[in-house]
C-alpha positions as CSV (number, residue, x, y, z in Angstrom):
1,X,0.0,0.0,0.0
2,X,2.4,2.3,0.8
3,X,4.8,2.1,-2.4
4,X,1.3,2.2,-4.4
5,X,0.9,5.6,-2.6
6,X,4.4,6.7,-3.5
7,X,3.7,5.9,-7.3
8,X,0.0,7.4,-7.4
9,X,0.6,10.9,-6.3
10,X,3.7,11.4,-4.3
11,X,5.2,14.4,-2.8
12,X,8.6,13.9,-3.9
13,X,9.2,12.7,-7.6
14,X,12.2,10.7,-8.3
15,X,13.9,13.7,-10.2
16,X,13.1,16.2,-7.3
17,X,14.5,13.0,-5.1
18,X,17.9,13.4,-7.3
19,X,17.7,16.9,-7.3
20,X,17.5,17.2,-3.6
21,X,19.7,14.3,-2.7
22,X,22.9,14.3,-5.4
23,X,23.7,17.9,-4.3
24,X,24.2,16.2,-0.9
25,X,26.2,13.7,-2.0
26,X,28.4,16.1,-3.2
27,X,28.2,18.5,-0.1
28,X,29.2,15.4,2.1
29,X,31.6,14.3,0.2
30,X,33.3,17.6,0.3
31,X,33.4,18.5,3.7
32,X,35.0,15.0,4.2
33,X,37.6,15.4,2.3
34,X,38.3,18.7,3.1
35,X,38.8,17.3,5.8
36,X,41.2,14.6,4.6
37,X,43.2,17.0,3.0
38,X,43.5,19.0,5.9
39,X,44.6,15.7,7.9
40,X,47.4,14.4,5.2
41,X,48.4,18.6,4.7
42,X,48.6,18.4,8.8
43,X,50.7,15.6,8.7
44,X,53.5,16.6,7.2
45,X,54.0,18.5,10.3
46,X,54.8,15.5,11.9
47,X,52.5,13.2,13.9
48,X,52.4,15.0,17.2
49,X,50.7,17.8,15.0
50,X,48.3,14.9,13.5
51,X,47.4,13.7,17.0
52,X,47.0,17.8,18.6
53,X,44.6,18.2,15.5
54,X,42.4,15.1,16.1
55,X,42.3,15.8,20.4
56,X,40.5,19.2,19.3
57,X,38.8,18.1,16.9
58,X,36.7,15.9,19.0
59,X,35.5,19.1,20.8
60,X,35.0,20.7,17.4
61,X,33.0,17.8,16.1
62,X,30.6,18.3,19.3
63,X,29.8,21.8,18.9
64,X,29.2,21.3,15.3
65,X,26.9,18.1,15.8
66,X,25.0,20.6,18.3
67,X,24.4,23.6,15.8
68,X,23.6,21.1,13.2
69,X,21.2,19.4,15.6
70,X,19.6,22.8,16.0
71,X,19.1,23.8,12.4
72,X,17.8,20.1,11.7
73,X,15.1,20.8,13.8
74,X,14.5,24.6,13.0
75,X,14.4,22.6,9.4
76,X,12.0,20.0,10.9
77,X,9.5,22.7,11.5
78,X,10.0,25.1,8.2
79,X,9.0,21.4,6.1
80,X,6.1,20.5,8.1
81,X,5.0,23.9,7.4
82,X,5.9,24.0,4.1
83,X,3.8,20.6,3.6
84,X,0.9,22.4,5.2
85,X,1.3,25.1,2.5
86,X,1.9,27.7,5.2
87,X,4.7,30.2,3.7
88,X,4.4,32.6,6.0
89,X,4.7,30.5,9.1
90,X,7.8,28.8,7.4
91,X,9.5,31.8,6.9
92,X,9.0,33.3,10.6
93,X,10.5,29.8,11.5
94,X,13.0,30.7,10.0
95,X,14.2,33.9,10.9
96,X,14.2,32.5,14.7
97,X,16.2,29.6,13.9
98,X,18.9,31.7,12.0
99,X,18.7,34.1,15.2
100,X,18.9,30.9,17.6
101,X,21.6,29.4,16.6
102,X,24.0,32.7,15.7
103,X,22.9,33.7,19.3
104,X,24.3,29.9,20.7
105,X,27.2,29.6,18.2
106,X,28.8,33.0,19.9
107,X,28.3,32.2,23.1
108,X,29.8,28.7,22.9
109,X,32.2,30.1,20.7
110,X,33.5,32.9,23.5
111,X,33.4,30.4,26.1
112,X,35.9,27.7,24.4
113,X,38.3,30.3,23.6
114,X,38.3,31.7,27.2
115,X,38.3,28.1,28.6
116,X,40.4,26.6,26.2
117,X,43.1,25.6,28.9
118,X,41.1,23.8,31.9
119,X,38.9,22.5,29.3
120,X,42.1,20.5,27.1
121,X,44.1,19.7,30.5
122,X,40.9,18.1,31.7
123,X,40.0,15.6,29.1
124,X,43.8,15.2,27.7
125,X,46.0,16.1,30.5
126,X,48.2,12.8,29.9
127,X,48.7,13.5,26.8
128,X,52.6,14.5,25.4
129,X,53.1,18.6,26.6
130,X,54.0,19.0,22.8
131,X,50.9,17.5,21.3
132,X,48.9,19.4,23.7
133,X,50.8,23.0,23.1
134,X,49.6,22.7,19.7
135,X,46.1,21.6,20.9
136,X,46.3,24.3,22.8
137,X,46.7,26.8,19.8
138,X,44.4,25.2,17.2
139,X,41.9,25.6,19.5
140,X,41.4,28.9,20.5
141,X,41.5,30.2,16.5
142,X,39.1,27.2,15.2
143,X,36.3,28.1,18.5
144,X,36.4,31.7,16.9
145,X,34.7,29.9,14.2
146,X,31.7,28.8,16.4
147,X,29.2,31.0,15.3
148,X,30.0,31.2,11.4
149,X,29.7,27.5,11.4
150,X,26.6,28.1,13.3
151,X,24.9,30.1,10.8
152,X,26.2,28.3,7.9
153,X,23.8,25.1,9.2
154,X,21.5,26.6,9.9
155,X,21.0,28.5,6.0
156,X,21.8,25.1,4.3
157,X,18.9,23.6,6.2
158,X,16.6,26.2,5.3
159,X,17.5,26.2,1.7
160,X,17.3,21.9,2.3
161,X,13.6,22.3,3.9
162,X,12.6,23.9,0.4
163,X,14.4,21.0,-1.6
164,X,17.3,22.9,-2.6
165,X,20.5,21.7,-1.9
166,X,22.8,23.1,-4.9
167,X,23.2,26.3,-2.9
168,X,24.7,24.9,-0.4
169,X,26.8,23.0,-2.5
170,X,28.0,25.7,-4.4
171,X,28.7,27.6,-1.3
172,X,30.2,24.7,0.2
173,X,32.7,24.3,-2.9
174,X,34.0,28.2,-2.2
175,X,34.3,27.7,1.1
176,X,36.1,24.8,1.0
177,X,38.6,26.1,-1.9
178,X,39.6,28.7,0.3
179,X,40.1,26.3,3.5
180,X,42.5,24.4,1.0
181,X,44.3,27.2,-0.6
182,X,44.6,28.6,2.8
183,X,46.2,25.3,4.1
184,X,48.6,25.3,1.5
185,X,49.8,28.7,1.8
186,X,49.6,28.8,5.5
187,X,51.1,25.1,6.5
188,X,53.0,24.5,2.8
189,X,54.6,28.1,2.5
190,X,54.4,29.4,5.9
191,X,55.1,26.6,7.7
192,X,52.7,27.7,10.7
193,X,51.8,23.9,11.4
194,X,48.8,23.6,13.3
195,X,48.1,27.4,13.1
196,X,48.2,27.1,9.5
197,X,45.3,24.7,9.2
198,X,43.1,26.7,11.7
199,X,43.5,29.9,9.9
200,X,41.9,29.1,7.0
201,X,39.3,27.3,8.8
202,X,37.7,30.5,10.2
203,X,38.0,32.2,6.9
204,X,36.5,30.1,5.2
205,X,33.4,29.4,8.1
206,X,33.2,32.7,7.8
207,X,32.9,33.2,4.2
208,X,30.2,30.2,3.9
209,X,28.3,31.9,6.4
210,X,28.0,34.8,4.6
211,X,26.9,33.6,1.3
212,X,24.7,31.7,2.6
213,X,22.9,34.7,4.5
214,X,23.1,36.8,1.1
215,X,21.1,34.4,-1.3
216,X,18.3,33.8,1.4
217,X,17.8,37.1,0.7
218,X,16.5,36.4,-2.8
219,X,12.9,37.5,-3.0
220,X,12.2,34.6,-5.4
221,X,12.6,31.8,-2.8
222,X,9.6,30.3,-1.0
223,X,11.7,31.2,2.4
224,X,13.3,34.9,2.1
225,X,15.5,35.9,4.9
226,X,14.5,39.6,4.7
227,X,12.5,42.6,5.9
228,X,14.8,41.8,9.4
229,X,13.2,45.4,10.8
230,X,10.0,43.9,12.1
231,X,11.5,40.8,13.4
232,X,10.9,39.6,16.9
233,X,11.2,37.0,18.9
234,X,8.2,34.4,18.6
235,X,8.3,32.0,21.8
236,X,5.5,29.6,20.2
237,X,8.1,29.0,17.3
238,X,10.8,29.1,19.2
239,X,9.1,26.5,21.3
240,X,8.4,24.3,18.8
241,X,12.0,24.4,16.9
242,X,13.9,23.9,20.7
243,X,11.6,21.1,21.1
244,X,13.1,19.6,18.2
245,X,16.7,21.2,18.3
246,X,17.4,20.3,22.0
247,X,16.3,16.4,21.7
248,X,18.6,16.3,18.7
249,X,21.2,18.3,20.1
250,X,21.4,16.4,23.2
251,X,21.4,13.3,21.4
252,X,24.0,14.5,18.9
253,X,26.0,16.7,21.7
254,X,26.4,13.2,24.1
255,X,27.2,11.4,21.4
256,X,30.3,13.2,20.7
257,X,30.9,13.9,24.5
258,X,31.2,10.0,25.1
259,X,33.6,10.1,21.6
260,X,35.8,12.1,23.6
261,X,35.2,10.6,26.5
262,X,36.7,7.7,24.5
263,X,39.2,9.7,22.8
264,X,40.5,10.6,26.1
265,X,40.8,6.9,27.0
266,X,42.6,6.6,23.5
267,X,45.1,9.4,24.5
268,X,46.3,7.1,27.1
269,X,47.3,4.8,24.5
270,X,50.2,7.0,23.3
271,X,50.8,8.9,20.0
272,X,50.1,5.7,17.4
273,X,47.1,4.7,18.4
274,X,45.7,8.5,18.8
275,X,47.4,8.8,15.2
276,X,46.0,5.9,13.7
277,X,42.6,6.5,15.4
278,X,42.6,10.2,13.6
279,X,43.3,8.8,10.4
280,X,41.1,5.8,10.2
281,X,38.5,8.2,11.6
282,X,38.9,10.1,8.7
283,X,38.4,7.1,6.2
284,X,35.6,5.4,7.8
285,X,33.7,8.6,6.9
286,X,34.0,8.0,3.2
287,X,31.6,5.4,2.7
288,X,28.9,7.0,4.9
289,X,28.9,10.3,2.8
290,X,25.7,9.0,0.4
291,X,23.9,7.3,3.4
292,X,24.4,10.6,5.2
293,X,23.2,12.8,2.6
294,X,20.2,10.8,2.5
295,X,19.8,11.4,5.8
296,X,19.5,14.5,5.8
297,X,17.4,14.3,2.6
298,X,14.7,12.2,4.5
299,X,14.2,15.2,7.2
300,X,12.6,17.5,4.4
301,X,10.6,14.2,2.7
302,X,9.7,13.2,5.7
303,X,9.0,16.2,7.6
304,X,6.7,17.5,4.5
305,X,4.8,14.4,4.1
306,X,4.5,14.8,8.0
307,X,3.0,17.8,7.6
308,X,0.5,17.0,5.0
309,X,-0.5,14.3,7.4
310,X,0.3,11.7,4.9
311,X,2.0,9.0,6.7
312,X,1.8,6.8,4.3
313,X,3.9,8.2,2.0
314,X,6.2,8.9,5.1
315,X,6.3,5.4,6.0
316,X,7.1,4.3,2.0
317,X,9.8,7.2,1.8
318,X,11.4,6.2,5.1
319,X,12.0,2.8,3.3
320,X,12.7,4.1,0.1
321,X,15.8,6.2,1.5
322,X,17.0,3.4,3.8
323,X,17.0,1.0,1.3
324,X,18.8,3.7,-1.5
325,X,21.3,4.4,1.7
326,X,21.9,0.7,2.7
327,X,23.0,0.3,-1.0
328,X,25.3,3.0,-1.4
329,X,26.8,2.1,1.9
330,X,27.5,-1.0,1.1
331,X,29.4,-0.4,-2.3
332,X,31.5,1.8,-1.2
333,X,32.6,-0.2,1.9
334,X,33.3,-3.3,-0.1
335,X,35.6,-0.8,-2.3
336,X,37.2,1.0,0.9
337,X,38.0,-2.8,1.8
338,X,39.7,-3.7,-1.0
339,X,41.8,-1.0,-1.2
340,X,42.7,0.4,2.6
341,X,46.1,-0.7,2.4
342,X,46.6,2.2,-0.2
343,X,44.2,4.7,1.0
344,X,46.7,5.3,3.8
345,X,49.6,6.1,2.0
346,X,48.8,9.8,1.7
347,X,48.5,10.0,5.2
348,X,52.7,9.4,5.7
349,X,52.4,7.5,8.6
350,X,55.0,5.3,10.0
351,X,54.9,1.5,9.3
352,X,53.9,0.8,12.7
353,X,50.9,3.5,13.0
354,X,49.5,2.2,9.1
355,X,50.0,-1.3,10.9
356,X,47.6,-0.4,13.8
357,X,45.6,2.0,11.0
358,X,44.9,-1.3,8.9
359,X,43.8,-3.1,11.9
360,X,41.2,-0.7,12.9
361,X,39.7,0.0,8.9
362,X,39.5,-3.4,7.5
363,X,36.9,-5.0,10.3
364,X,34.8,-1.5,10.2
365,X,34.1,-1.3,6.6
366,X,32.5,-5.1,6.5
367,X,30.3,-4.2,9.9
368,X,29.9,-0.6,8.5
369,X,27.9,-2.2,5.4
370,X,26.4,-4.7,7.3
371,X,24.5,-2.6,10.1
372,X,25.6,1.2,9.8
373,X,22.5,2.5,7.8
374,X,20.4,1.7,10.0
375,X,21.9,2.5,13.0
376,X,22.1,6.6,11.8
377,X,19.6,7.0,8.4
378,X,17.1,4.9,9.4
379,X,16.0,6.7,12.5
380,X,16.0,10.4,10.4
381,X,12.5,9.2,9.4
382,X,11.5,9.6,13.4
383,X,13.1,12.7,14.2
384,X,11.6,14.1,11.0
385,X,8.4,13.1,12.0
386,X,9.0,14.3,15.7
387,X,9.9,11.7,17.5
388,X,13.0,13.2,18.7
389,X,12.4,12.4,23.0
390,X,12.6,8.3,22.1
391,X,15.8,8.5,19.3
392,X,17.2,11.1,22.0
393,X,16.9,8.2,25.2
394,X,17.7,5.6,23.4
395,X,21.0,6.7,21.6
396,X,21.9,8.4,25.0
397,X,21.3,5.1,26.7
398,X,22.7,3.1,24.2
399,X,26.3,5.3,23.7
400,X,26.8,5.6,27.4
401,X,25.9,1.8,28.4
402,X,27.9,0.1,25.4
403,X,29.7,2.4,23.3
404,X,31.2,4.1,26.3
405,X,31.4,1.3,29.0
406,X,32.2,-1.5,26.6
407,X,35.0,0.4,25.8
408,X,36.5,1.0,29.1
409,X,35.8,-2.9,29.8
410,X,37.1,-4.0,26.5
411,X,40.3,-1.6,26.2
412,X,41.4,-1.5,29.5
413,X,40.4,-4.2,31.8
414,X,40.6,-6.5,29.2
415,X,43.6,-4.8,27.4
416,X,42.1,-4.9,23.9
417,X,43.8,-1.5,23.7
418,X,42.2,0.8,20.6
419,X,40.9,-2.1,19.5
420,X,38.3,-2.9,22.2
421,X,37.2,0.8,21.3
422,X,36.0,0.3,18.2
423,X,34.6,-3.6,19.3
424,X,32.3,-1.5,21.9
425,X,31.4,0.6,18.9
426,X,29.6,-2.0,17.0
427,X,28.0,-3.5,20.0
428,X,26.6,0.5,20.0
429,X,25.6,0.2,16.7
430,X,23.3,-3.1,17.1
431,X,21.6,-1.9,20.1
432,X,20.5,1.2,18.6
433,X,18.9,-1.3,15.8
434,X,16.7,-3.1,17.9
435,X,15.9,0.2,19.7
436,X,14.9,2.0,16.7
437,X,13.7,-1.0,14.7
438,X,10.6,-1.7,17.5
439,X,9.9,2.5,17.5
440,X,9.1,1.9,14.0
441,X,7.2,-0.7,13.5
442,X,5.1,-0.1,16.8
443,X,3.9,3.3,14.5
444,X,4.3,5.3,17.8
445,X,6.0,7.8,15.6
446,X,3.1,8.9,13.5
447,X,1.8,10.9,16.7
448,X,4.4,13.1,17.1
449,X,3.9,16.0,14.5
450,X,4.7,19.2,15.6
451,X,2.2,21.7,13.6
């Protein structure tokens, strides 16, 4: 019934399904290897500058899951409107999540920078005074970033809300040109190390931020981010979007805080296994970039068939994308599999890090086809629907009970090392399966809708 209702009259055609989802693809895949690039330009600093780039980034990775969180669910809210055919409602949304998040994205920004010491000594106080001196640095200049980063989220999820997603890509592609120019120039020629690669990472927040801002002002757009003179503060919608952003955030935010817990557990490991943790980190993102560009796909399909109060098409479309995201997932794990032993080699590690590297990659990418989709893009069709409170408990309970326990039990007391980490990483995934799995099928989701 519900694939018959996708083909009679659907919401989303397959072409605007390409249209919404390829540009993501290509968003993904850019920020990741952006993000390679700045690893492997990082590295030939040496792997103390490697490992002081990876011990921040962990923070980093928080604060960004957190703003993205919130714009997800400011983006939640602008779709269910938008499948209720209320434009003016879904504009006014947005204006108060753009305000939100630019308002949280300072202030967390401010306080990082200030507490940049306590904070680093605290979770990586063991870890080699050099490695943390350039922590230390890298820090300060990448938290100044907070609120560009911020806004930047929260403008690609408005544009993604009315099934545009080339904007952001575009923007994406400039900012990132500069972050990569900038590296070169600033690590290559200047030879500022660490330094070197967060420079160019404000810039280029920065810039992103700002284009983005500038075309949602075009007057053309179902949402226009203009008029700002008779703005104010709408508690109902403001209501409504927290009670999306803060489920998601919190979910998203204790997620990373038990990755750094673990990372922190990692640190005591010494400088190859936080080395070849940062690096294999880095690849195991690769084959996840189409699943997680569906992901975010399925919030706007989703949400709008949500708010058309059309489950079934939401049901059909949460199966649809899982299936499209298992698929994807899968091919490109079985190529990262074959071919790990020379996806490293950029990296210039030494033969006994890529050793330990190797180790880590090749179990992931057979369990990462196996059970990752629907461990992270399946439950997208819940939060999009609302049902952010159960996905919230039950990846809390899951990451601290398993992903963060097993792994103290596995690495330590059972000396598995790094490598009972990532063990107690699958066990996470599989619980989070069963959890979500049962939410589904019980249909405990359709009652959530927001507007």
């Amino acid at each position: 019934m519900e694939q018959a209702q996708l083909a009679a009259k659907p919401l989303f055609s397959r072409q605007a399904l390409q249209r919404l989802i390829w540009p993501l693809v290509g968003e993904q895949f850019l920020a990741v290897m952006t993000g390679m690039a700045d690893t492997v330009m990082v590295a030939n600093a040496g792997e103390t500058a490697v490992s002081a780039v990876s011990l921040v980034d962990s923070i980093n990775i928080l604060m960004l899951n957190i703003f993205a969180a919130l714009a997800a669910g400011g983006a939640i809210v602008v779709s269910q409107y938008l499948g209720m055919r209320d434009g003016k409602n879904a504009n006014r949304a947005a204006k108060q999540l753009v305000v939100i998040v630019a308002a949280l994205g300072a202030g967390l920004g401010v306080v990082c920078a200030l507490a940049r010491n306590p904070m680093l000594d605290f979770l990586f106080g063991s870890t080699d005074p050099v490695v943390m001196e350039g922590a230390r640095k890298y820090f300060f200049i990448t938290a100044l970033s907070y609120p560009f980063i911020a806004v930047y989220n929260a403008g690609a999820a408005i544009f993604r809300s009315m099934g545009n997603s080339r904007v952001s890509l575009k923007a994406s592609l400039i900012a990132n040109a500069v972050n990569i120019a900038g590296n070169a120039l600033c690590i290559f020629g200047l030879k500022w190390g660490v330094v070197g690669a967060a420079v160019p990472t404000l810039i280029s927040r920065a810039l992103g931020a700002v284009l983005l801002l500038v075309l949602l002002r075009n007057p053309g757009l179902q949402i226009t981010l203009r008029d700002w003179k008779r703005f104010r503060l709408r508690p109902d919608m403001i209501k409504k979007i927290l009670g999306i952003g803060i489920p998601n955030g919190l979910e998203n935010g204790m997620f990373q805080v038990g990755k750094i817990l673990v990372q922190s557990l990692i640190a005591t490991f010494g400088t190859v296994a936080i080395a070849a943790n940062a690096v294999c980190n880095t690849l195991c993102m690769l084959p996840q970039i189409p699943a997680q560009a569906i992901g975010l796909a399925m919030t706007t399909v989703v949400g709008q068939c949500v708010g058309a109060n059309d489950y079934r098409q939401a049901s059909g479309y949460v199966k649809k994308l899982t299936w499209m995201a298992f698929l994807c997932n899968g091919a490109l794990c079985l190529l990262m599999l074959t071919g790990a032993h020379l996806i490293i080699l950029p990296f210039n590690l030494s033969a006994e890090t890529a050793a330990v590297a190797l180790k880590i990659a090749r179990p992931y990418y057979i369990l990462a086809a196996l059970i990752w989709v629907m461990s992270f893009t399946f439950p997208g069709g819940l939060r999009a629907a609302g049902d952010v409170k159960f996905t919230m408990g039950a990846s809390m309970l899951s990451m601290w009970v398993f992903r963060i326990g097993f792994s103290y039990l596995l690495a330590q007391y059972l000396e598995m090392g790094i490598y009972g980490v990532w063990a107690a990483m699958y066990v996470d995934w599989a619980v989070r399966i069963l959890c979500f799995v049962a939410r589904y099928l019980s249909g405990k989701w359709k009652t959530k809708r927001l507007v």
